[in-house]
C-alpha positions as YAML, in Angstrom:
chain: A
units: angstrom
residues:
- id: 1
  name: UNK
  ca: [-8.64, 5.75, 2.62]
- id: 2
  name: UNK
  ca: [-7.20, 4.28, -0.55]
- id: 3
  name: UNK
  ca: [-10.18, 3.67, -3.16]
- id: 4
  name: UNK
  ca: [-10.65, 2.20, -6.86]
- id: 5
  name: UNK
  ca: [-11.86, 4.88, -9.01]
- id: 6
  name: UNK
  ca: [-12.97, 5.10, -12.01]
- id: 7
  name: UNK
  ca: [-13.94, 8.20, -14.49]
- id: 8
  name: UNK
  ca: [-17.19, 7.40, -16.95]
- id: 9
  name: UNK
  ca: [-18.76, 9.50, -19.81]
- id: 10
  name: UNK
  ca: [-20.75, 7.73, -22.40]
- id: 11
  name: UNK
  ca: [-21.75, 8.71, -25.81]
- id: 12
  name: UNK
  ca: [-23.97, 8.11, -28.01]
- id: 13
  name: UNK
  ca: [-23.52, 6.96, -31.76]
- id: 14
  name: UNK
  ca: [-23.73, 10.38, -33.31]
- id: 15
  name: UNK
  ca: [-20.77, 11.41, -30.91]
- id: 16
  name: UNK
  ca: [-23.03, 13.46, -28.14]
- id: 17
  name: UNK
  ca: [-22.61, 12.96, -24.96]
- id: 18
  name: UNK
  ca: [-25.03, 11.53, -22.72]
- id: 19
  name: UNK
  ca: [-26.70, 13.33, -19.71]
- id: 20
  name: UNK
  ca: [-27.91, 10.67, -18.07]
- id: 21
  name: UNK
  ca: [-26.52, 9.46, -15.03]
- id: 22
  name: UNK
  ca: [-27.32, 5.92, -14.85]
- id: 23
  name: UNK
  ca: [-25.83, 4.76, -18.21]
- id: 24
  name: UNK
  ca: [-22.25, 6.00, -16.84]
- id: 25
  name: UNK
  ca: [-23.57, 4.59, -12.78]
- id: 26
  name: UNK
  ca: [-24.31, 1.48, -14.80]
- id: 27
  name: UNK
  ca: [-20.96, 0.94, -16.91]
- id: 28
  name: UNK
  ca: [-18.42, 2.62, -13.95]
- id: 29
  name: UNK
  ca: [-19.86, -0.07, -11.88]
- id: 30
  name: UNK
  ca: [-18.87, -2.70, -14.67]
- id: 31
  name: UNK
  ca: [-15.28, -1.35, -14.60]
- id: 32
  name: UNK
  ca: [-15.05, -1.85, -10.91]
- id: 33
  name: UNK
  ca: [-16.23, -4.71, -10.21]
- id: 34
  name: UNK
  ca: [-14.83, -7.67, -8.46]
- id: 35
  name: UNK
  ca: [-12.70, -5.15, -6.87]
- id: 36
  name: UNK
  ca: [-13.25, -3.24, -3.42]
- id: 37
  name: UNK
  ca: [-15.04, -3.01, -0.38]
- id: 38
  name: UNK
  ca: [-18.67, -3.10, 0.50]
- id: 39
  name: UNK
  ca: [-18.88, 0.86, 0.47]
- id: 40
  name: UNK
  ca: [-18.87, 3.24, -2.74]
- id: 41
  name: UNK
  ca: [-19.00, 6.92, -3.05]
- id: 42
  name: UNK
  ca: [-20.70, 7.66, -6.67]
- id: 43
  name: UNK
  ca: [-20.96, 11.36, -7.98]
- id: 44
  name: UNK
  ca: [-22.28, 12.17, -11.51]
- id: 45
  name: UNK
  ca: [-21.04, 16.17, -12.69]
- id: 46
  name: UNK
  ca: [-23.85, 17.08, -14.82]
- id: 47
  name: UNK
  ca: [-21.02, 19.98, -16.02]
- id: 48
  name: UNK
  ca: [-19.13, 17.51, -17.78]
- id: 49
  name: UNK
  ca: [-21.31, 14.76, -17.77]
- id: 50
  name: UNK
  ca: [-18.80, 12.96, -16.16]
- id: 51
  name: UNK
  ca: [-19.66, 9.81, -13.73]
- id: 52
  name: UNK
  ca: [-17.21, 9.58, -10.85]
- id: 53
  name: UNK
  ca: [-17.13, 5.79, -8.92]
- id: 54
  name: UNK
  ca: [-14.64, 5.17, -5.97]
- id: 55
  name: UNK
  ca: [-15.30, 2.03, -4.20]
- id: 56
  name: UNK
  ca: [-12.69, 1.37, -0.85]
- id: 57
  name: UNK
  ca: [-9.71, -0.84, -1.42]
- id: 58
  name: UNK
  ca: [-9.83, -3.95, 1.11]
- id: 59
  name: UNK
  ca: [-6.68, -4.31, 3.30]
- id: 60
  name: UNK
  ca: [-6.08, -7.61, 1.48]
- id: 61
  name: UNK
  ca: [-5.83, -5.76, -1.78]
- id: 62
  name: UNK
  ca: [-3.75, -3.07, -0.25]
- id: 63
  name: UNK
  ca: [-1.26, -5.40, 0.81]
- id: 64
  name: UNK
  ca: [-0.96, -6.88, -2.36]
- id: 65
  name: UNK
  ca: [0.15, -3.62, -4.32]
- id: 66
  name: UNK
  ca: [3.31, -2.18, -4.38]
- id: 67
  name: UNK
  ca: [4.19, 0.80, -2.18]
- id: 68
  name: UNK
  ca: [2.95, 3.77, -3.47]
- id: 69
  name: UNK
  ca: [0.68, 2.34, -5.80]
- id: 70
  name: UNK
  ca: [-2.91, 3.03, -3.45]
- id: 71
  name: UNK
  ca: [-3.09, 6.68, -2.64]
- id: 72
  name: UNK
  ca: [-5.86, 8.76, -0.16]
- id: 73
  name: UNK
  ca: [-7.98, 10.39, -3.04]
- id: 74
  name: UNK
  ca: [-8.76, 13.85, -3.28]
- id: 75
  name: UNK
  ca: [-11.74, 14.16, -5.97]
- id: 76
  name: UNK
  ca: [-15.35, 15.03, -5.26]
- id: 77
  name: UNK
  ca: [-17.53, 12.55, -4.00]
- id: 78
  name: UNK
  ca: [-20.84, 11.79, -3.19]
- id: 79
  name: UNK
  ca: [-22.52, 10.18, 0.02]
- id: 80
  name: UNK
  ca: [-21.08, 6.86, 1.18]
- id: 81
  name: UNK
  ca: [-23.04, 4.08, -0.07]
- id: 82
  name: UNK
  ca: [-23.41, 0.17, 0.66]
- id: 83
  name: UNK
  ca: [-22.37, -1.06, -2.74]
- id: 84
  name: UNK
  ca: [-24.88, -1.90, -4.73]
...
């Protein structure tokens, strides 16, 4: 399935990067939204501190981008959510 997806890391003033997940949950869902389905697949790497967000592209949207624009992603995930 084609998704949205977005890559988040924040950081702080001092230039450290934050280990918590919910500032980057909080901000990835500000990127996406307004875009999407009603399921989301979020997945925070506490490696690289990196937030992962992929919310489901609707058929209407898919229609509405040019061929080859939505892809089937291939990055981790976490467990399917309702969208919150």
């Amino acid at each position: 399935m084609p998704v949205w997806h977005v890559s988040v890391s924040a950081w702080s003033r001092r230039e450290v990067r934050s280990a918590q997940p919910a500032i980057c949950e909080r901000e990835a869902m500000n990127c996406l939204r307004g875009v999407g389905g009603e399921r989301e697949w979020w997945f925070f790497n506490a490696d690289t501190l990196i937030g992962h967000l992929r919310v489901g592209v609707t058929e209407a949207e898919n229609a509405g981008l040019p061929p080859g624009i939505a892809v089937d992603d291939a990055g981790e995930t976490g467990p399917e959510r309702q969208r919150k």
